[in-house]
C-alpha angles and dihedrals in degrees: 000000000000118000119039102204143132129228134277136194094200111045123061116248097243090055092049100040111028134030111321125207118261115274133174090266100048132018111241090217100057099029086055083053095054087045095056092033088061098039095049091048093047077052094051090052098049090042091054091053090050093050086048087039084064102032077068101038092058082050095063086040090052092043086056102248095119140028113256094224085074096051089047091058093038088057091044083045095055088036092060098043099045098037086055083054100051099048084044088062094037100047085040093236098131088064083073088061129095079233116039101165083062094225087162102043086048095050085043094056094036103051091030094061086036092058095031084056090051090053097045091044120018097165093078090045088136091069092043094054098041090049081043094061100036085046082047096054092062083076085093092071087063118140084238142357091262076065102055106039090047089053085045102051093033090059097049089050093051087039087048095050105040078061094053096047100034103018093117083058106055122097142163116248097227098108093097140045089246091041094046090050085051098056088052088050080053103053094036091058086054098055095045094056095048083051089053083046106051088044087058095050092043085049100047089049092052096050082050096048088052093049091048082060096056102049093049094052082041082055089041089057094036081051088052102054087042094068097019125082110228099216099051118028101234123090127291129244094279084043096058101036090053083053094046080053096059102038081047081063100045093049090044093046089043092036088228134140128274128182128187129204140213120194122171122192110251116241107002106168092055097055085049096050086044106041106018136252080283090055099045083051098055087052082053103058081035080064098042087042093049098028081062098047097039098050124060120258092251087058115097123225139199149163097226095188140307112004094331126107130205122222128197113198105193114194095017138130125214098250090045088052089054092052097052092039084060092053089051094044090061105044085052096047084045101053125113101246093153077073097044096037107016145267117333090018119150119164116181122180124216111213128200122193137190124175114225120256114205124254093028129109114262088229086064085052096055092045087062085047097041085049095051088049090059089039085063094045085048095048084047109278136246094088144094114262112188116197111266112269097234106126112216 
């Protein structure tokens, strides 16, 4: 029974169970072709059983355990049903259905000409309850569990009540060589189509958890940009303020120091109408590259916006900030960026540093920083500028 699903409140049927139109995640077109690909292969599989379902049932028939009218109208039965079937997939008219995949009409014509075989015939009611039950199992395939459990308890009570009603006249047909040949075909025919069954299932869970994977590693990398500046390399400016979050905690919980950090390129504009948009973006990943290599792997570090970065100095007292800022003035000031932007190219970098007082906002952290930064452009860049000392 094509479409193997559960339900949903939210999404319309025909979204969830037929072609879909095209979206940003997944193209219609192709999305419309495995769709078809698959229905058309669940169809093949239940066409096939019914095909074996009659082969034994004209055996019986032919080994004189039931009455070949019976077998006549079942044929016509299963040639009726699958054949409207068939035309409904191939004209597309199924597509206009809440169910295009036709679980129901599958499981009508499947467990109708199953119980209208055990009344015509109740001497082979072996084979018509074992076809019964394996019919029955493609209830898991229901387009929801209301589905299932209704295919599944409509068939006990007509099962119930066809044993009650023709039970003395039930039998096994193992009372003869030919008999005997045609119980093992049976159950032969059961156990195959389990088998199909449970591949499709083993399969079906192995394509979902692939594509589990790859929507987790799709999420990882969406979770990535989210959080990483593209230009650069380093966080954003989410990115960095999360991290100055967490290190705010720790240093709360452990009672320790934090410092924070605000450095501007000097002179940005200039670098960009000399050298180009292109250029001003090169002095950008030299200050992510060196920034990273420069700084410790507890240290957190941003691009906060322009051309200015953001630095999170865990563990770290203001005097001891100041002394690593210097450090990183100077190999700033010192790199070979005639080399990275072109000819004639200098690129300085003015920090401004506060250390975090608890119980205050970050944000009121960065402002002090944000203010030592502009008290060094003021006083002429290209220098270190640590927060006054005055205590409120």
């Amino acid at each position: 029974m094509p479409e193997l699903s559960t339900s949903s409140r939210k999404v319309p049927d025909r979204l969830l169970w037929g072609p879909t139109p095209a979206s940003p995640l997944v193209d219609g077109a192709q999305h419309l072709e495995r769709w078809r690909r698959r229905t058309w292969q669940l169809h093949g599989s239940v066409l096939l059983s019914h095909l074996y379902a009659f082969a034994l049932f004209a055996g019986h028939a032919g080994a004189g355990y039931a009455p070949w009218p019976a077998v006549w109208v079942y044929g016509l039965w299963l040639l009726c049903g699958m054949g409207f079937i068939t035309w409904a997939y191939a004209s597309g008219w199924c597509h206009t259905r809440r169910d295009p995949g036709m679980f129901l009409t599958h499981q009508l014509v499947s467990i109708f000409g199953v119980l209208g075989m055990l009344v015509a015939a109740p001497q082979v009611a072996f084979q018509a309850l074992v076809m019964l039950i394996v019919f029955s199992a493609d209830g898991f395939l229901a387009r929801s569990r209301t589905s299932f459990w209704l295919t599944w308890i409509a068939t006990l009570a007509a099962v119930t009540a066809l044993i009650c009603w023709l039970g003395p006249r039930m039998r096994m047909t193992t009372d003869t060589q030919a008999g005997q040949l045609l119980a093992i075909a049976v159950v032969l025919g059961a156990v195959v189509r389990c088998s199909v069954l449970v591949t499709f299932f083993r399969s079906m869970q192995y394509r979902i958890a692939v594509a589990n994977e790859k929507l987790a590693t799709a999420l990882a990398q969406i979770e990535v940009l989210v959080r990483q500046d593209e230009v650069t390399g380093v966080a954003n400016r989410r990115g960095v303020m999360e991290r100055l979050q967490q290190c705010r905690a720790v240093a709360l919980r452990q009672q320790g120091p934090l410092c924070v950090a605000l450095l501007d390129i000097d002179h940005f504009k200039r670098i960009n109408d000399s050298f180009g948009h292109e250029g001003g973006d090169r002095v950008l990943r030299a200050f992510g590259t060196l920034l990273t290599s420069q700084l410790r792997a507890s240290d957190g570090i941003g691009r906060y916006g322009g051309e200015e970065f953001l630095l999170v100095l865990p563990d770290t007292d203001l005097a001891r900030a100041g002394e690593l800022l210097e450090r990183l003035r100077q190999r700033i000031a010192q790199a070979p960026w005639a080399q990275t932007v072109g000819a004639g190219a200098r690129v300085t970098a003015t920090f401004g540093a506060a250390q975090y007082r608890p119980g205050e906002s970050v944000e009121a952290t960065i402002a002090r920083a944000d203010a030592a930064m502009y008290g060094g452009k003021a006083a002429g860049r290209n220098r270190v500028v640590l927060e006054a000392e005055d205590r409120p």
